[in-house]
C-alpha positions in Angstrom: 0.0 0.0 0.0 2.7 2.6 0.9 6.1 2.6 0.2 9.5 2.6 2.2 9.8 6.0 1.1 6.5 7.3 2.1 6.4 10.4 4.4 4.3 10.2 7.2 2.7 13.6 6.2 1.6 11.5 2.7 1.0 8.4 4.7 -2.1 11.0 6.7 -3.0 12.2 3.3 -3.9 9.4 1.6 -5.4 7.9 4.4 -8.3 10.6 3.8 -9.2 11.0 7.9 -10.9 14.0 9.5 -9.5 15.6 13.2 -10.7 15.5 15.8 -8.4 17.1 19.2 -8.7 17.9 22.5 -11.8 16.5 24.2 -13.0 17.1 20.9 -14.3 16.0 17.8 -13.8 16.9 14.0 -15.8 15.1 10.9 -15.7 15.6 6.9 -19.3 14.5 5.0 -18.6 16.0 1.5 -19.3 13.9 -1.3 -16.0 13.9 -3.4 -15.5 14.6 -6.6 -12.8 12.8 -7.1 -13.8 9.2 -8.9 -17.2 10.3 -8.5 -17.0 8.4 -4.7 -18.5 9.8 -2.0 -15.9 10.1 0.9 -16.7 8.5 4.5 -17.3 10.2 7.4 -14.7 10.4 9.7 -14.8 11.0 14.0 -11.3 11.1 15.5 -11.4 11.6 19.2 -8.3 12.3 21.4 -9.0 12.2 25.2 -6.6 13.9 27.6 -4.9 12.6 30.1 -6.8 9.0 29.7 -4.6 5.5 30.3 -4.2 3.4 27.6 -6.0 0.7 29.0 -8.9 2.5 30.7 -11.7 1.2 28.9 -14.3 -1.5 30.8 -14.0 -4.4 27.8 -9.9 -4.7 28.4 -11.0 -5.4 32.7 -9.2 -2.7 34.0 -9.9 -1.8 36.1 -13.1 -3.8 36.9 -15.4 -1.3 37.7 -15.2 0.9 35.3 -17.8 1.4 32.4 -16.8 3.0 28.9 -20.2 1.6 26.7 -19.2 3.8 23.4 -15.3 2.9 23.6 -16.3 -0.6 23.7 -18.5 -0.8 21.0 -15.9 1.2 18.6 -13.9 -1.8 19.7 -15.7 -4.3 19.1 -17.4 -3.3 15.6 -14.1 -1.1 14.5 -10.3 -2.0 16.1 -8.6 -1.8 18.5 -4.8 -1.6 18.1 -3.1 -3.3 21.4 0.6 -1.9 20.7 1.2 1.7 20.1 4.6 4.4 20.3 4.2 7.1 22.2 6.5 9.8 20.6 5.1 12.6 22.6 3.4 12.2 25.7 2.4 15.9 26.3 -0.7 17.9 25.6 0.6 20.4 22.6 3.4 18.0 21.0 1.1 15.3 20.2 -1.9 17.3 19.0 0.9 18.8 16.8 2.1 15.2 15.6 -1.6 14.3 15.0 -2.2 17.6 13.2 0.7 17.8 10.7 2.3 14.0 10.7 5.5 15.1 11.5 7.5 14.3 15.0 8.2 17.1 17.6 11.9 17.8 16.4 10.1 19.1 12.8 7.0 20.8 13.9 9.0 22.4 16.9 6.1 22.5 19.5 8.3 21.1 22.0 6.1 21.7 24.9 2.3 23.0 26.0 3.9 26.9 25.5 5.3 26.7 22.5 3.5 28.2 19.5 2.7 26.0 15.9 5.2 27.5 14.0 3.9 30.1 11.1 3.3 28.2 7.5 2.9 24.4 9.1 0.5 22.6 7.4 -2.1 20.7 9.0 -3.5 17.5 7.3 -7.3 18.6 7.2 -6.0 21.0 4.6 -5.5 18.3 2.4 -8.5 16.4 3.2 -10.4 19.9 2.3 -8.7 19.9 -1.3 -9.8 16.1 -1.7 -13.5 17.8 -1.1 -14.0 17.2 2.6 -15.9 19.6 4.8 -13.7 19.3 8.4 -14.6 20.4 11.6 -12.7 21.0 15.2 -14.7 21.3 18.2 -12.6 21.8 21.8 -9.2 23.0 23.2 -6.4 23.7 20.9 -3.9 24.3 22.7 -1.0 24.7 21.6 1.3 27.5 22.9 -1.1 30.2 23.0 -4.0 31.5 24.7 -5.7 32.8 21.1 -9.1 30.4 19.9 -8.9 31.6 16.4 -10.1 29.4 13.5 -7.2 27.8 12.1 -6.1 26.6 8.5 -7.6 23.5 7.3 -11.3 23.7 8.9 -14.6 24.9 7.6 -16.4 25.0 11.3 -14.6 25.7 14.3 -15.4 25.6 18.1 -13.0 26.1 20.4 -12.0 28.2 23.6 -9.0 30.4 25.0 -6.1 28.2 26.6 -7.4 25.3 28.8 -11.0 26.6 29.2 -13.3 26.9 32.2 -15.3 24.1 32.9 -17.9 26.2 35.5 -20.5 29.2 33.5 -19.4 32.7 33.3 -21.0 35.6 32.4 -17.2 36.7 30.7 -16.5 33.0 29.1 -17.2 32.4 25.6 -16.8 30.3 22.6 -15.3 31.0 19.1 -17.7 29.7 16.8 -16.6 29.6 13.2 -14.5 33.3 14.2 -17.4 34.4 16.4 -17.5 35.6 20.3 -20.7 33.7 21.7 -21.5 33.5 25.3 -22.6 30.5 27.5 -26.0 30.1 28.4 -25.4 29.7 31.9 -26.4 25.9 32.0 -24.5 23.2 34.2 -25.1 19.6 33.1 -24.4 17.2 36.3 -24.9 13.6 36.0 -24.9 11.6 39.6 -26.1 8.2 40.1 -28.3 6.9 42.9 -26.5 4.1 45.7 -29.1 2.2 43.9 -27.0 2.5 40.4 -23.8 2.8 42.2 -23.1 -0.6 40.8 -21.7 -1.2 44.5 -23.5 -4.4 45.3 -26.9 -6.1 46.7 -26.1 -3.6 49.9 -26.7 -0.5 47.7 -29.6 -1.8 45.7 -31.5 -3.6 48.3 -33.4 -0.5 49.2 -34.8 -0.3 46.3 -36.4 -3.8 45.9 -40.4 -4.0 45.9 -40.1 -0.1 46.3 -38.7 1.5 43.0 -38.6 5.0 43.0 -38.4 6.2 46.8 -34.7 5.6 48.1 -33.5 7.1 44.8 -35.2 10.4 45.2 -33.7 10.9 48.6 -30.5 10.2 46.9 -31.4 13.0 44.5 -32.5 15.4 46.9 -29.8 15.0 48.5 -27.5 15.9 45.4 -29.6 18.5 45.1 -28.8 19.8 48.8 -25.3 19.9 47.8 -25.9 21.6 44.4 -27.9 24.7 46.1 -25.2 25.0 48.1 -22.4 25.8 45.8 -21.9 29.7 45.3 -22.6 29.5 41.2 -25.6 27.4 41.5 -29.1 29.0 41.1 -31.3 26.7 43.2 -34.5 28.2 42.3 -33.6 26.8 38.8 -32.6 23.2 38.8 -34.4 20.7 36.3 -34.0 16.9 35.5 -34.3 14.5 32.6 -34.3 11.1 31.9 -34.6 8.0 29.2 -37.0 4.4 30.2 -36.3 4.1 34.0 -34.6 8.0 33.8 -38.2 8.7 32.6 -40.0 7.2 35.5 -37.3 9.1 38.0 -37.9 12.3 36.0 -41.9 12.0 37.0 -41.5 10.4 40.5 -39.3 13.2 41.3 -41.8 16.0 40.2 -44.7 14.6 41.5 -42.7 13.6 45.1 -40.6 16.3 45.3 -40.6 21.0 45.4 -37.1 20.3 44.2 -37.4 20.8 40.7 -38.1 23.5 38.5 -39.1 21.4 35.1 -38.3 17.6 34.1 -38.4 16.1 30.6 -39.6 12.4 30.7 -38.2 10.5 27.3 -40.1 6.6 27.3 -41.1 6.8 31.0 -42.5 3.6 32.8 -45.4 5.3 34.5 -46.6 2.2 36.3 -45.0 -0.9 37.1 -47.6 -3.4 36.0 -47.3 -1.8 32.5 -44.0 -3.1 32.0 -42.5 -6.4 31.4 -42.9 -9.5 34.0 -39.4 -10.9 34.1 -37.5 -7.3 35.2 -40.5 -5.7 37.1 -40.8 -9.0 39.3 -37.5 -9.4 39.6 -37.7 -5.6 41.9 -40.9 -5.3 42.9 -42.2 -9.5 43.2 -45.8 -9.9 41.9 -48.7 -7.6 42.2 -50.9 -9.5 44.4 -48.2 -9.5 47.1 -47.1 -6.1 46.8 -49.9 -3.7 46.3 -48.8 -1.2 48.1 -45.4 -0.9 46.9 -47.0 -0.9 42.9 -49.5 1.8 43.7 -46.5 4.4 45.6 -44.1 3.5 42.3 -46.7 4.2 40.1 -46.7 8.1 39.1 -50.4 7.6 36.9 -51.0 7.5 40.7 -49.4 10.2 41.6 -50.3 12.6 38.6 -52.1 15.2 40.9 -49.3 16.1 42.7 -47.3 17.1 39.6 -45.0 20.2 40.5 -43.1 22.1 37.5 -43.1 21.3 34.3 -42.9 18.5 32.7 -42.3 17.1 28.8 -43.1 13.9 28.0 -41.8 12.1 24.9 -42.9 9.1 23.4 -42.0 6.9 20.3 -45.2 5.5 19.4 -43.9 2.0 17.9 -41.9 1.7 22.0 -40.9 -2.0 21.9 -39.6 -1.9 25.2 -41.3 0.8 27.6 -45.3 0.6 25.5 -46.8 3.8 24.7 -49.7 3.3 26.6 -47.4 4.3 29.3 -47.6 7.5 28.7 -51.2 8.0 26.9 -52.1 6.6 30.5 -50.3 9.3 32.1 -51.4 11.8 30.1 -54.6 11.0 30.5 -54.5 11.3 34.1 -52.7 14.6 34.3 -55.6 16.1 32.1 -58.2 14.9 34.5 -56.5 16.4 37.1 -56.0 19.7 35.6 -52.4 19.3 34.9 -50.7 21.3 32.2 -48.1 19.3 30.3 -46.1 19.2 27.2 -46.7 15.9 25.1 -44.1 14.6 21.8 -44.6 11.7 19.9 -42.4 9.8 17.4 -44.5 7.6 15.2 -41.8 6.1 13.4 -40.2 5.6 16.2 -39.2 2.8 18.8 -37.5 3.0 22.3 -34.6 5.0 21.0 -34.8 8.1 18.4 -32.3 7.1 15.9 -33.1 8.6 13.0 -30.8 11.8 12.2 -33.5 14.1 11.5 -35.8 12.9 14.1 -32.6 12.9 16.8 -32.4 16.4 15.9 -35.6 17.4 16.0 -35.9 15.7 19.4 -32.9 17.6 20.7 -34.2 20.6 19.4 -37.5 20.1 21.3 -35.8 19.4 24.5 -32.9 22.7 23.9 -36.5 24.9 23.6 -38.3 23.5 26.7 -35.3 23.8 28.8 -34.3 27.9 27.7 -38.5 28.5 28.2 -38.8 27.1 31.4 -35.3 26.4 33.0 
């Protein structure tokens, strides 16, 4: 395929990939017009400061969970022996970038600046008719986030970045200054999906819904009292059982401002035998535990506001779920916001509809968040 004499910038350019770098991402989807063949689309991702080995399908270590690295493993590659040439933030994103090793590009360390005239290998993939993208930190020497040569859409921040809202932090955007909207995404699990053993889950058997809001408020607790936290304006969401805890929360809870429910469970004895017994044992021995799980139950103490989405063809989690739901909330005077997919199943896959669905849940959260 190549020869002995093959550069390693040439080697990058005929391999026709896209960059991504930083905690980043970067993709080309431009039909080429070379041969008349449509080029693929590429996603590279570079993670900082990320072991080797970190990722839950090599064991180590055991606990941890990396779901999208493995299954990039196991449908792609995964290349077991690598060189490291340049274990430093700026000199490998340089090496990645151009092809060339640190003593030719000259970014010997994280202050050095990319020298004026290098060439970075999405220019070429731009001739060949890609469209590129960067999205995250640069880096390299200099605390500029100017668009650089080789990408048509750019995304990036001023040296390292903040990682807390600001009303002074912004992003460029394709050469543009815009400003944060002031939104912090926190993700915290329950002891209950700790993944720590029976000890942690146990509260939760033939009584879904309870132990984990206490878990949540207490998050919550320690949320409202961090200094750049507005606690009058805290929401939740969920997908399937993050669904249920998005309604059981805001109709158990004064916690939360607005909730958006995607393919809730509304009631346990809607859902499937084998994982429903399995936590809550059968409905004529637990009635009380099925009636305070289920949130159709609970409808008329919805606080806040809440968006349900549905996909109407649901193989796992059934529609009537919802319609149930929303048919309670009505009767009791609630005001909701109701989407649903009718092509679609438990997941939103499609691209368009994915987009429209995020979309839908950007607009509910900046009108009522």
């Amino acid at each position: 395929m190549t020869s002995a004499k093959t550069t390693r910038r040439e080697f990058v350019k005929m391999m026709g990939l896209t960059l991504a770098a930083g905690p980043a991402l970067s993709y080309s989807n431009r039909a080429s017009a070379a041969g008349g063949k449509k080029l693929r689309n590429v996603i590279f991702i570079l993670s900082d400061d990320h072991r080797y080995d970190f990722m839950s399908f090599l064991n180590t270590p055991a606990f941890l969970q990396t779901p999208n690295m493995d299954r990039m493993a196991r449908d792609g590659a995964y290349l077991k022996y690598a060189t490291v040439s340049t274990a430093l933030c700026s000199p490998s994103r340089a090496s990645i970038l151009t092809g060339l090793y640190t003593f030719r590009h000259r970014v010997i360390d994280n202050n050095r600046l990319v020298p004026e005239g290098t060439i970075f290998f999405p220019q070429y993939l731009q001739k060949a008719g890609c469209a590129t993208a960067f999205i995250g930190k640069w880096h390299m020497g200099s605390s500029a986030d100017d668009p650089r040569p080789g990408f048509d859409h750019w995304v990036s921040f001023r040296g390292q970045g903040r990682y807390l809202p600001s009303p002074d932090y912004t992003l460029n955007v394709d050469g543009e200054r815009v400003a944060q909207k002031g939104y912090i995404i926190w993700i915290c699990d329950s002891r209950t999906a700790s993944g720590k053993g029976l000890s942690s889950a146990w509260p939760a058997y033939r009584n879904l819904g309870e132990v984990e809001l206490r878990d949540m408020e207490d998050m919550v607790d320690w949320l409202q009292s961090q200094p750049f936290v507005d606690d009058s304006r805290i929401g939740l969401w969920g997908w399937s059982y993050g669904g249920f805890m998005t309604i059981y929360a805001l109709t158990h809870s004064e916690s939360f401002r607005m909730g958006i429910a995607g393919a809730p469970v509304t009631d346990w004895t809607l859902y499937d035998s084998v994982y429903t017994e399995r936590y809550m044992g059968l409905p004529a021995d637990n009635r009380e535990g099925y009636r305070k799980s289920s949130t159709i139950e609970s409808a008329v103490g919805l606080k806040g506001r809440l968006l349900l989405i549905h996909g109407a063809m649901d193989e796992n989690v059934h529609v009537q779920n919802t319609y149930k739901l929303a048919d309670r909330l009505q009767r009791a005077g609630k005001q909701f916001e109701l989407m649903i997919y009718p092509q679609s199943r438990h997941s939103i896959q499609s691209p368009r509809r994915l987009k429209h669905l995020k979309d839908l849940m950007t607009q509910f959260i900046l009108a009522n968040l």
